[in-house]
C-alpha positions as CSV (number, residue, x, y, z in Angstrom):
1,X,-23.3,-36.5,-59.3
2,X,-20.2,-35.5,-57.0
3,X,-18.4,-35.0,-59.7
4,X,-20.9,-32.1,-61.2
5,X,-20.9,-30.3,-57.4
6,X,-17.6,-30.4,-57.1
7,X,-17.3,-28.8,-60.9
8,X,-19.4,-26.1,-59.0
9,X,-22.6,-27.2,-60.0
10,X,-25.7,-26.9,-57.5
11,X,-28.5,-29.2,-56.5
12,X,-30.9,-27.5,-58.8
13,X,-29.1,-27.7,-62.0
14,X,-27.8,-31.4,-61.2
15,X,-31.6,-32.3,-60.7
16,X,-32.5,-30.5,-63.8
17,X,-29.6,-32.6,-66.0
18,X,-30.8,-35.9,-63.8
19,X,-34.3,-35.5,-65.2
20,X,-33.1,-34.5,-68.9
21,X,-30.8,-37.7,-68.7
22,X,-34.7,-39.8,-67.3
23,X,-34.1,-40.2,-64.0
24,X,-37.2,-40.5,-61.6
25,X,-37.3,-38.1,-58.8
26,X,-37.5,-41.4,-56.7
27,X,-33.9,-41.9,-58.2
28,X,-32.4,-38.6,-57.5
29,X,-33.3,-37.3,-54.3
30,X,-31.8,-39.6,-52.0
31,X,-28.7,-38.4,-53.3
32,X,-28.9,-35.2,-53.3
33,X,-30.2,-35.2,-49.8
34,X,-27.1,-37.2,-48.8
35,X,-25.2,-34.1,-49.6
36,X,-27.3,-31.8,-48.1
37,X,-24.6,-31.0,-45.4
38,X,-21.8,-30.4,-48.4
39,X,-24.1,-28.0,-50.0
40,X,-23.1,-25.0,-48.0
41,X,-19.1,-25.2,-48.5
42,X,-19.6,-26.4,-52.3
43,X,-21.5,-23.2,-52.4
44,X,-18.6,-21.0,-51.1
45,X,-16.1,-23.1,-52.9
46,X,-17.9,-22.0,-56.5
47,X,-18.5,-18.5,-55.1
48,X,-14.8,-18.0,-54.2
49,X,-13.5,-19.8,-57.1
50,X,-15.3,-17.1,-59.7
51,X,-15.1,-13.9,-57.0
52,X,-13.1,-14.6,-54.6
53,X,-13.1,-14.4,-50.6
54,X,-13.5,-10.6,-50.9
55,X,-17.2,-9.6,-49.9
56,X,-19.2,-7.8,-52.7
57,X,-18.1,-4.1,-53.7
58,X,-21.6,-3.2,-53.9
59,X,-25.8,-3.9,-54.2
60,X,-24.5,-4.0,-58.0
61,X,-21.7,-6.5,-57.3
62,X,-23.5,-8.6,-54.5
63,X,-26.5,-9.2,-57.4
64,X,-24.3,-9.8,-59.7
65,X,-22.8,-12.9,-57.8
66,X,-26.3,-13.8,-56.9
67,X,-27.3,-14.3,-60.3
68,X,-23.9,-16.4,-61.4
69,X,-24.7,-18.8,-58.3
70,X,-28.4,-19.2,-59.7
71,X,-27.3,-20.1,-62.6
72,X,-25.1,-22.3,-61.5
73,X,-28.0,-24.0,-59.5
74,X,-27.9,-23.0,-55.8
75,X,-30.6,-22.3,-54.3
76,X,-31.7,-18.6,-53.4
77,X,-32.0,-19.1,-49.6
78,X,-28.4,-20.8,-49.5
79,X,-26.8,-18.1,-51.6
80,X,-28.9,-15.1,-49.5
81,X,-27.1,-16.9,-46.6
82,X,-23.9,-16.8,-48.3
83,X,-23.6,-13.1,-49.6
84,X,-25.5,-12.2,-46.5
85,X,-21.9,-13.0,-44.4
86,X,-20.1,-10.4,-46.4
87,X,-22.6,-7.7,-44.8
């Protein structure tokens, strides 16, 4: 599971492969509540890998990144938090 976060993967879509793979939600979520403090800088570490530290040119650009960290599983209140910084 680290391994997938640290690919730049987010809780959501590591869940979503957990489940495809048949693992129990009893299985899953003590572990991705142990990294519930990592989330935050694996967050910025995907967003800056793909954009970098420059803040978003515009409301274009800044839903543009939105929508790449979606997909890459983050969820929408951490990555609001995130692009929020750059305003």
């Amino acid at each position: 599971m680290s391994e997938r976060a640290r690919k730049g993967f987010g809780p959501l879509r590591i869940r979503a492969e957990l489940r495809d793979k048949g693992l129990s939600d009893a299985a899953i979520d003590p572990q991705l509540h142990a990294m519930n403090d990592a989330w935050p800088a694996l967050l910025t570490q995907a967003h800056d890998r793909r954009f970098g530290p420059a803040p978003p040119t515009d409301h274009a650009d800044q839903g543009r990144r939105g929508r790449f960290l979606e997909s890459r599983g983050f969820p929408a209140e951490l990555i609001h938090r995130l692009l929020r910084r750059h305003d």
